[in-house]
C-alpha positions as CSV (number, residue, x, y, z in Angstrom):
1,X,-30.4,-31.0,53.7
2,X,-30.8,-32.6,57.3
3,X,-27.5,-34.1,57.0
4,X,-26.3,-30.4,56.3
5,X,-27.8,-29.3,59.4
6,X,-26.7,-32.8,61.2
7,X,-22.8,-31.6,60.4
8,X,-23.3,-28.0,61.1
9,X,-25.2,-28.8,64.7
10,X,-21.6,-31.0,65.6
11,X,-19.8,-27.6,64.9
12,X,-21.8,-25.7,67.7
13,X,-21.2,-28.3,70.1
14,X,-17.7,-28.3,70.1
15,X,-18.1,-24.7,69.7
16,X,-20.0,-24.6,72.9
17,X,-17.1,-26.5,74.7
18,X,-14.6,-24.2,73.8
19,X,-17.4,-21.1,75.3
20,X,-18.1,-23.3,78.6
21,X,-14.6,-23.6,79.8
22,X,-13.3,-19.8,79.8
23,X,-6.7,-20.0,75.1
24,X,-6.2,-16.4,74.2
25,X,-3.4,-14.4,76.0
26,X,-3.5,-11.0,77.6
27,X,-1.2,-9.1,75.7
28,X,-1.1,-7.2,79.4
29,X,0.4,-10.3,80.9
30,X,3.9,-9.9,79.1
31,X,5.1,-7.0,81.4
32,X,3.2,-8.0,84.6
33,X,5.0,-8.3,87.3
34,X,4.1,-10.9,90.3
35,X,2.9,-13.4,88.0
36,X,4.7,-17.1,87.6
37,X,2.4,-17.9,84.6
38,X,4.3,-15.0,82.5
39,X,6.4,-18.0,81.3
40,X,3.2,-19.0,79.1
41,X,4.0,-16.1,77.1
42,X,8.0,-15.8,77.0
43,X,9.5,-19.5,77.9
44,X,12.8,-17.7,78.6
45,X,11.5,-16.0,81.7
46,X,12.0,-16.8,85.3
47,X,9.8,-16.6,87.9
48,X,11.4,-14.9,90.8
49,X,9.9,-17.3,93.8
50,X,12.1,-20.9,93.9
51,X,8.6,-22.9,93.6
52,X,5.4,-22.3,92.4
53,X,2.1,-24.9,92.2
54,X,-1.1,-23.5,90.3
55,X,-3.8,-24.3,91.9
56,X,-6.1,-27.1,89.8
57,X,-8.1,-25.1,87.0
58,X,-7.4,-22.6,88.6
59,X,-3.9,-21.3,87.2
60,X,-5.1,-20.0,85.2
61,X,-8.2,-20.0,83.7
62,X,-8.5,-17.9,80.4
63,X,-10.6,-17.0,77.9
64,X,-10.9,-14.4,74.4
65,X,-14.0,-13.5,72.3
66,X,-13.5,-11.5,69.3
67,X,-14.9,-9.6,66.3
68,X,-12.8,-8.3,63.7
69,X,-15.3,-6.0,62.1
70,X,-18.2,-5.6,64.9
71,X,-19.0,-4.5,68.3
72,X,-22.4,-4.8,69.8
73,X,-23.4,-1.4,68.8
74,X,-23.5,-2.2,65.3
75,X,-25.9,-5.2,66.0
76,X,-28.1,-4.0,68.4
77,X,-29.0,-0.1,69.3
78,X,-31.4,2.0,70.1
79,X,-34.9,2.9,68.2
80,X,-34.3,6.6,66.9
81,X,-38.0,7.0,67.9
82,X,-38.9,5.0,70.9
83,X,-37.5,3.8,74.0
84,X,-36.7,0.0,72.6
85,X,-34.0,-1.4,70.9
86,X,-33.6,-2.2,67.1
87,X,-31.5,-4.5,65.2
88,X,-29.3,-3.3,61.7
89,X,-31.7,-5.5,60.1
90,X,-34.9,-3.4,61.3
91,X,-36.6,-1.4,58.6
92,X,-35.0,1.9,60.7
93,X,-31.6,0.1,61.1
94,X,-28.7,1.6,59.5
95,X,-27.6,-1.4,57.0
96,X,-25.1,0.8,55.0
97,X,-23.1,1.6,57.8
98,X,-22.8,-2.4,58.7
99,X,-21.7,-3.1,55.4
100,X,-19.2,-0.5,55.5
101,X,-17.5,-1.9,58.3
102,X,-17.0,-5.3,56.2
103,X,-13.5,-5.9,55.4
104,X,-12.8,-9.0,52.4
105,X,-12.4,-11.2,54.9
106,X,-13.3,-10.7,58.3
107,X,-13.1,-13.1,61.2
108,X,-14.6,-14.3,64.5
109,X,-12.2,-16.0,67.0
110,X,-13.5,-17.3,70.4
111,X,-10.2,-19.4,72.4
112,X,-10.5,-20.6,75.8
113,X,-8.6,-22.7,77.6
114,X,-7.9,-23.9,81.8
115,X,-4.9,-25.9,83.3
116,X,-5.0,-29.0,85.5
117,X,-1.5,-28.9,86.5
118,X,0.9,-26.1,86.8
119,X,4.1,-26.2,88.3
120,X,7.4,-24.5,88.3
121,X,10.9,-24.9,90.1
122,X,14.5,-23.7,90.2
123,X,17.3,-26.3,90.1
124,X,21.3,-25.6,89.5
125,X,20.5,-25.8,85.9
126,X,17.6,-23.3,85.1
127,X,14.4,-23.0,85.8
128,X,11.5,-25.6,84.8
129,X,8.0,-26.0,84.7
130,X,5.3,-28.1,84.1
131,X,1.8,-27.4,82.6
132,X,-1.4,-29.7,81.8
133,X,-3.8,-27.8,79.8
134,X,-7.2,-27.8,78.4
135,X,-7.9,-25.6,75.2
136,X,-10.2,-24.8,72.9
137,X,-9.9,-22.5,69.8
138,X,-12.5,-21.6,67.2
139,X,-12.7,-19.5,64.2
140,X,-15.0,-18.4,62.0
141,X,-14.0,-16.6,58.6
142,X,-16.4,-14.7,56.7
143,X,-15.8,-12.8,53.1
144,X,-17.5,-9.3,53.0
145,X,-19.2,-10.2,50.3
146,X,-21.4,-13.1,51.6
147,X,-23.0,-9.8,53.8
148,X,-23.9,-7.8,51.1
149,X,-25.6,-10.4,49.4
150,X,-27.5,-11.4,52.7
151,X,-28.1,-7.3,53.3
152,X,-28.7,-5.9,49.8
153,X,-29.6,-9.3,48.0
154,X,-27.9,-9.5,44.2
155,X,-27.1,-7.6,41.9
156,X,-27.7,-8.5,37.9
157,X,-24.7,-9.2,36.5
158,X,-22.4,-8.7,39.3
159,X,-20.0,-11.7,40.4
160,X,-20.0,-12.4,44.6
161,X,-16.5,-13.9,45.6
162,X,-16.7,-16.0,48.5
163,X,-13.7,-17.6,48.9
164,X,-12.6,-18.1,52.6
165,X,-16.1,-19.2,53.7
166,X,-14.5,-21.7,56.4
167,X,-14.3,-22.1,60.4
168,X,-12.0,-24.0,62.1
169,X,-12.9,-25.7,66.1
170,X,-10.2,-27.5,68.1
171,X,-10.2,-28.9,70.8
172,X,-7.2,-30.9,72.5
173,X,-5.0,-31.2,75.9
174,X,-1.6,-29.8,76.2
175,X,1.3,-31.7,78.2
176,X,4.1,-29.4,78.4
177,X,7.7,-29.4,80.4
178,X,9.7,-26.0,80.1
179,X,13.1,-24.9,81.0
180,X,15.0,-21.2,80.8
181,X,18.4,-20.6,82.0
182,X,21.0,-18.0,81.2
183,X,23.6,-18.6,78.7
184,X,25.7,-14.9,79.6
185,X,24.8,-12.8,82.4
186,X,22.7,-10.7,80.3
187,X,20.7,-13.1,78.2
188,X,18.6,-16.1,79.1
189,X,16.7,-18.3,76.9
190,X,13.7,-20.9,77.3
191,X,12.3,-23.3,75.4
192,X,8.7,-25.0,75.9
193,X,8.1,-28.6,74.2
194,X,4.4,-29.8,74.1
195,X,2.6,-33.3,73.4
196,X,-0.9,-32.6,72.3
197,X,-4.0,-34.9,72.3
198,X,-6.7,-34.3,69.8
199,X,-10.4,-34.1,71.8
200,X,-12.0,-33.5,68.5
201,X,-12.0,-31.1,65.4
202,X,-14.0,-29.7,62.1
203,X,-11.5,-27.8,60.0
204,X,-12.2,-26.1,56.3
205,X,-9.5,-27.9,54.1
206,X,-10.1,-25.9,51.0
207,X,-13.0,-23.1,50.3
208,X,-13.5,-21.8,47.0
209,X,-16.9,-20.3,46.3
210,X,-18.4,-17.8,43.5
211,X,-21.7,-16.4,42.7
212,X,-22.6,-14.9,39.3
213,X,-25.6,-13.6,39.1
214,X,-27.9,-13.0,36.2
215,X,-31.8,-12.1,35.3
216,X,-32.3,-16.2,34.4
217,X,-30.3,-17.7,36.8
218,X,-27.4,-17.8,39.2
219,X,-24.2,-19.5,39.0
220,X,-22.8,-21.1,41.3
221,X,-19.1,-22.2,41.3
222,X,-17.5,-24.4,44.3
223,X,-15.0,-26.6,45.6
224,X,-15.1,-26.5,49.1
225,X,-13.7,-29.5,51.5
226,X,-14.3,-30.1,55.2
227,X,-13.0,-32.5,57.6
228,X,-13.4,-33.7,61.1
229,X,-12.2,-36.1,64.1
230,X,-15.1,-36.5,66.4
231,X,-14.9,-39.3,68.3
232,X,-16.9,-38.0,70.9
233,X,-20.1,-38.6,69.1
234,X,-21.8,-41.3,67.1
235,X,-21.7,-40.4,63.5
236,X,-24.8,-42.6,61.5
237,X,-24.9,-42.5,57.3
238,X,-27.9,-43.4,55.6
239,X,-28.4,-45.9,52.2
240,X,-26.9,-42.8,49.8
241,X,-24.3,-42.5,51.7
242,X,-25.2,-38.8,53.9
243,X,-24.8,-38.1,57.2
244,X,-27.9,-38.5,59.2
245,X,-27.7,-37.9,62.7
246,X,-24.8,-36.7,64.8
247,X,-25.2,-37.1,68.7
248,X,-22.8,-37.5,71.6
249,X,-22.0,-40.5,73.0
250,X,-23.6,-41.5,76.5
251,X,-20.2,-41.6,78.7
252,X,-19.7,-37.9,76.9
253,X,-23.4,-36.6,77.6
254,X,-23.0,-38.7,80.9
255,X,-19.6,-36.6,82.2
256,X,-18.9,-40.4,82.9
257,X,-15.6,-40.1,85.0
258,X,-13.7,-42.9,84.1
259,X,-14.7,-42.9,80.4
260,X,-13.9,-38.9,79.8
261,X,-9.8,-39.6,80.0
262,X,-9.9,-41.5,77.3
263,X,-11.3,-38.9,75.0
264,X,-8.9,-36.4,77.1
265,X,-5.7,-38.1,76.3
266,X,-6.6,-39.7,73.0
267,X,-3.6,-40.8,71.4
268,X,-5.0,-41.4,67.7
269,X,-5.6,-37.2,67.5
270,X,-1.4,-36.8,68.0
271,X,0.4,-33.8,67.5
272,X,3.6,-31.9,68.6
273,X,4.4,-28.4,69.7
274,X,7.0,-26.0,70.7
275,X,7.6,-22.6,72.2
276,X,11.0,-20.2,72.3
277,X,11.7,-17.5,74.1
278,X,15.0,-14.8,74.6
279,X,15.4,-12.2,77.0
280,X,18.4,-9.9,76.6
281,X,19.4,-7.0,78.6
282,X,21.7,-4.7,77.3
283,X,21.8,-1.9,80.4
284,X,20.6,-3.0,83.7
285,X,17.2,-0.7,83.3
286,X,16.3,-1.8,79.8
287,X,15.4,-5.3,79.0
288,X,14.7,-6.7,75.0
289,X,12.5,-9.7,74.8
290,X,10.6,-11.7,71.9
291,X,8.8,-15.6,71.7
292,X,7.3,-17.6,69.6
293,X,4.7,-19.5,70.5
294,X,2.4,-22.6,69.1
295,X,4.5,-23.8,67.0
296,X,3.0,-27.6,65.7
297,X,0.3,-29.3,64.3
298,X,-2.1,-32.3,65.4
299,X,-2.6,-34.8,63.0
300,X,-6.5,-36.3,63.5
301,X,-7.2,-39.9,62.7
302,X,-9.9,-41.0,65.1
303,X,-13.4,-40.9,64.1
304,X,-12.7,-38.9,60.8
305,X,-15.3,-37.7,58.3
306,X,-15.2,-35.7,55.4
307,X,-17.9,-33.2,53.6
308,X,-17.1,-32.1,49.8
309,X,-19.6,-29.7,47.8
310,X,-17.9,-29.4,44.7
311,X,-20.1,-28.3,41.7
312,X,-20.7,-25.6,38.6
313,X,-24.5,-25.1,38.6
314,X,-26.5,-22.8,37.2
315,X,-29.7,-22.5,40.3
316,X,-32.6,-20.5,38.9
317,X,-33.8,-18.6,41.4
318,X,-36.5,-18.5,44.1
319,X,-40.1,-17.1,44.1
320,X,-40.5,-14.6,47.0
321,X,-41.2,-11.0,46.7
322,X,-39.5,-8.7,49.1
323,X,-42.2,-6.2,49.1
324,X,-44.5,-8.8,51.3
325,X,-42.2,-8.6,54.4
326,X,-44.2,-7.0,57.3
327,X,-44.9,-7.5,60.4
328,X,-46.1,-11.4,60.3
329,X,-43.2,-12.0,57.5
330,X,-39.9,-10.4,58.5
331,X,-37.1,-10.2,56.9
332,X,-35.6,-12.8,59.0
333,X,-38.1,-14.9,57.8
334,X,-37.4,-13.9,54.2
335,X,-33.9,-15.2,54.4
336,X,-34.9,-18.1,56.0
337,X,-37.3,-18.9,53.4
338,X,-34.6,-18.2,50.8
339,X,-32.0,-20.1,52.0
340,X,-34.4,-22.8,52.6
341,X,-34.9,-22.9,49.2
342,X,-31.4,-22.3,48.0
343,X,-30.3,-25.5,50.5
344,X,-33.2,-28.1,49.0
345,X,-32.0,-27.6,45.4
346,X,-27.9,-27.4,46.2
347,X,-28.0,-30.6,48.5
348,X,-27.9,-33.2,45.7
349,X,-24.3,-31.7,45.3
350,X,-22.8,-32.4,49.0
351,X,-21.3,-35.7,49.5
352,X,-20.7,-37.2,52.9
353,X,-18.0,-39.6,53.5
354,X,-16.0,-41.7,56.4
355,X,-13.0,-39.8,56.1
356,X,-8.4,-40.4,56.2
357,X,-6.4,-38.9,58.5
358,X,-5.3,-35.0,57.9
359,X,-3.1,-32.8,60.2
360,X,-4.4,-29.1,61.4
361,X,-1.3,-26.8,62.4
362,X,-1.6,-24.2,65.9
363,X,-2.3,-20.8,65.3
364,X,1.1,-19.6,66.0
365,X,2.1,-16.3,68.0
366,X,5.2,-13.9,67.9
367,X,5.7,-11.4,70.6
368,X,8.4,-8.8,70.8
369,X,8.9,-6.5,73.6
370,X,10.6,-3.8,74.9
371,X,10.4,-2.2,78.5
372,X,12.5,0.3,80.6
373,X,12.6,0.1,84.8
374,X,12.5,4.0,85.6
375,X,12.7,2.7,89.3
376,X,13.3,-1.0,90.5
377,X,9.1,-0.6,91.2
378,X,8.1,1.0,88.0
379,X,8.9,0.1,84.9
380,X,6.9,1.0,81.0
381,X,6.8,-1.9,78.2
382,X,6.2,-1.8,74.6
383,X,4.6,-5.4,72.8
384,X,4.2,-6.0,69.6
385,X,2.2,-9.3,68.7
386,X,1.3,-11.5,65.7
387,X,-1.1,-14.1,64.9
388,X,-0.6,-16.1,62.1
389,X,-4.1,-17.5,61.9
390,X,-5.7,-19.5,58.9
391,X,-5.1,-17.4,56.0
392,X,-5.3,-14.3,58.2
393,X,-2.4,-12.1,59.6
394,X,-3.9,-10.5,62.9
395,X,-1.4,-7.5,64.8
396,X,-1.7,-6.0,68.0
397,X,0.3,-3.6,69.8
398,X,0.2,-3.0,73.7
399,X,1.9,-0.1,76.1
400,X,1.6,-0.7,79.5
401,X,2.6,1.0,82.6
402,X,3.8,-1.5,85.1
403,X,3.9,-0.3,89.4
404,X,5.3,-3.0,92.4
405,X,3.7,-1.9,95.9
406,X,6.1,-3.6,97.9
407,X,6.5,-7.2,97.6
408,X,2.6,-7.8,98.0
409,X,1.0,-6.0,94.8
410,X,1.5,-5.7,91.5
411,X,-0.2,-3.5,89.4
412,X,-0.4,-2.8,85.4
413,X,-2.4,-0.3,83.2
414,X,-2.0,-1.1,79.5
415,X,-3.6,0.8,75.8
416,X,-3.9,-1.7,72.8
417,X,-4.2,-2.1,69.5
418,X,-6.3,-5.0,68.9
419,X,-7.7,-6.5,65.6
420,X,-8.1,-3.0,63.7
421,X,-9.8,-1.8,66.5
422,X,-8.0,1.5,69.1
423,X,-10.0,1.7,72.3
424,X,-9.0,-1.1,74.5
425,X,-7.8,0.3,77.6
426,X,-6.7,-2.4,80.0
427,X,-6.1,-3.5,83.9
428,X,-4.3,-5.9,86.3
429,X,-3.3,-7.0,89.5
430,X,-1.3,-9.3,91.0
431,X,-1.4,-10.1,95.0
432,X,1.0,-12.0,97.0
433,X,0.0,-12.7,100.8
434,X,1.9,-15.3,102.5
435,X,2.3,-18.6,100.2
436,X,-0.8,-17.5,98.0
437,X,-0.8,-15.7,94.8
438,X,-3.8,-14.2,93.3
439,X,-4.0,-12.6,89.8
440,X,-6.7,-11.3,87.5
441,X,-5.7,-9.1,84.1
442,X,-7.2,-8.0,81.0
443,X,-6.7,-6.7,77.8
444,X,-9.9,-5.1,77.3
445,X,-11.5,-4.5,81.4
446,X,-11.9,-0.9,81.4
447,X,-14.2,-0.9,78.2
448,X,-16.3,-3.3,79.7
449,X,-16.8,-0.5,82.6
450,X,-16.8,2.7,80.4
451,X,-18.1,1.8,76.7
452,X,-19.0,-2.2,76.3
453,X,-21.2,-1.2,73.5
454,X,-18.1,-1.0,71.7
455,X,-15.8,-3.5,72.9
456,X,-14.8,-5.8,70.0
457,X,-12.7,-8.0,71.6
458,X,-12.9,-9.1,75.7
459,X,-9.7,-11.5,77.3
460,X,-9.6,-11.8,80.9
461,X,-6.7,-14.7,82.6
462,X,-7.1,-15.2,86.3
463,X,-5.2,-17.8,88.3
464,X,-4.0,-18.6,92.0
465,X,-1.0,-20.4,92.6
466,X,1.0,-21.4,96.2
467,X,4.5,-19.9,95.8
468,X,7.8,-20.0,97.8
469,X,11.2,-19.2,98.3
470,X,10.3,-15.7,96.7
471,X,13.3,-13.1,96.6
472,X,12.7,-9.1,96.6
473,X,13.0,-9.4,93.1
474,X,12.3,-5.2,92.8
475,X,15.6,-4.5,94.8
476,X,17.8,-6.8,93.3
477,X,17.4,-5.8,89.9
478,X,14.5,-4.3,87.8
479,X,13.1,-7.7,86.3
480,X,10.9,-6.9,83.6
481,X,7.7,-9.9,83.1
């Protein structure tokens, strides 16, 4: 079982890459105006200064954390009784109501991501750009049952379906040139195409899992597969052929300079990408937009390994009573004991193995928008957004108000629909002063004023950039972002 544990530790520390560098986007950012970064989102749009230069890891740094089914308020709230705080697992914690919040599968998503290089310019021919990027997205999936076994423990006769058990961790670098340009006065298209280099990955290839419980015994039917590239870290088997230990290398642990590019741009973790965009404008205050973006795969051959627990076993049960859990045995404690003993007797069925090269695809986004200039200053936008993650469908839906104080500020309030969940109410600014350009917007930035108990999701992108040639974009004509 310390081989288990060996593989599972590797999955937080790429984890805690991904949560170190702050490659989510601000559904907010579509319709803001001010902001040459917008392009991230629809290729087809044009900044409206001739040049812009990010400045390094600084344009723009972005990150997302989110919870399909929880906010912190169903984790951790206060003791009906006492001034303290309880847990849902405390014996005066309200369990039913976190199980009722369990969907089938419910998921965990935590993308982050910050660009070395980011530069745009206008030529006779359209507008290009260039962007060096950094990202890291994880995902955990979780089937509701898996909780109400852990919450209520089993049930006699009752089957537990736990298919979907998996997570998913990438990390990789993203060299990407873009161009838009207008094909008729009235409709421009862009198009994005990315080289990605794998930094490392641990990726559920196939999870099937079922629990049938009975008075004698349990059983267990799986055929789960996982894979990963980690050629950041020394990887050691043992004589039966298990993974022992898992550590990083020394130039990793080291931040050694001139080893760290290598694992940056590693060219045996390969992949390709794309991204599209169209603008049309039918009148000259309405404006119809949609992209589509991630759009590719990496395929991982460096330092590969593979995990397989694959098995129809009938597991008999363990020997502890409930009814001793106090205060020196919690009920922490009581699934830790169980699962302790639940691990020991499954391990025999886990096999370990150097492993072949397999490809992950991107988690890929559509975006369709609408918005309408009222003035050349103000203008209201309507997004609609897709993720098609692993197995999952995700849909969010944003209205924003959008406000140009002169050619300095830029302002946007904006109401989403997020991952099943209503109250996210969010905020952003954009401020030009001389050559520099500041930004900061979120989906989510008023909850985290007003009610972050129940904030379920949290995105924030912030960049600076140096920009020139700028027109007065607002009284020209009423560009919508």
């Amino acid at each position: 079982m310390k081989s288990l544990y060996k593989f599972i530790l590797s999955i937080g520390i790429l984890a805690g890459f991904g949560i170190e560098a702050g490659a989510q986007v601000s559904n907010s950012l579509y319709f803001m105006q001010g902001v040459p970064q917008t392009n991230r989102i629809n290729p087809a749009y044009q900044p409206g200064c001739d040049l812009y230069i990010g400045i390094p890891f600084l344009a723009p740094v972005r990150t997302e954390e989110t919870s399909s089914p929880y906010a912190w308020s169903d984790l951790i709230y206060p003791h009906p009784t006492q001034d303290s705080l309880i847990t849902f697992l405390h014996p005066l914690g309200d369990k039913e109501a976190f199980l009722n919040k369990l969907k089938p599968t419910n998921y965990f998503l935590s993308n982050s991501g910050t660009s070395w290089l980011s530069v745009g310019f206008r030529t006779e021919i359209g507008f290009f750009s260039v962007d060096v990027t950094t990202r890291f997205d994880g995902s955990l999936y979780v089937p509701g049952d898996l909780g109400v076994l852990l919450i209520n423990g089993t049930e006699d006769g009752k089957t537990y379906n736990l298919d979907g058990l998996s997570t998913d961790w990438m990390g990789f670098d993203e060299v990407s040139v873009g161009w838009s340009g207008a094909i008729v006065d009235n409709l421009n298209i862009g198009v994005r195409g990315k080289v990605l280099f794998g930094v490392g990955n641990i990726a559920t290839v196939n999870s099937n899992l079922s629990l049938t419980t009975s008075q004698d015994s349990w059983h267990i039917l799986s055929d789960m597969h996982f894979a990963a590239s980690l050629p950041f870290a020394d990887v050691t088997y043992d004589e039966e052929g298990k993974i022992s230990d898992i550590a990083l290398k020394d130039e990793v642990e080291d931040l050694d300079p001139w080893q760290l590019p290598k694992y940056a741009f590693n060219t045996r973790n390969f992949g390709l990408g794309i991204d599209l965009g169209i603008e049309y404008r039918p009148t000259d205050n309405l404006l119809l937009s949609a992209s589509l973006l991630d759009v590719g795969y990496i395929k991982w051959t460096d330092e590969t390994h593979e995990m397989t627990y694959k098995t129809e076993y009938d597991f008999p049960g363990f020997e502890i009573d409930p009814l001793e859990i106090s205060d020196d045995f919690t009920f922490e404690n009581y699934l830790d004991s169980a699962f302790n003993q639940i691990g020991d007797s499954l391990s025999g069925f886990l096999e370990f193995a150097p492993g072949g090269v397999y490809s992950r695809k991107l988690n890929t986004k559509l975006y369709v928008g609408a918005s309408y200039s009222v003035t050349p200053e103000i203008n209201f936008g309507l997004l609609s957004r897709t993720d098609f993650l692993t197995g999952q469908i995700a849909e969010s839906v944003t209205a924003s108000a959008n406000f140009a104080v002169g050619q300095w500020l830029n302002l946007t309030l904006s109401y989403s629909y997020i991952h099943s969940y209503f109250k996210n109410v969010g905020a952003g600014f954009s401020i030009h002063t001389g050559p520099f350009n500041l930004y900061v917007i979120s989906d989510n930035a008023l909850n985290l004023v007003f009610w972050p108990q129940d904030t379920r999701a949290v995105n924030v992108w912030l960049g600076v950039n140096l920009i020139f040639g700028c027109k007065d974009i607002y009284r020209d004509r009423p560009l919508v972002y």
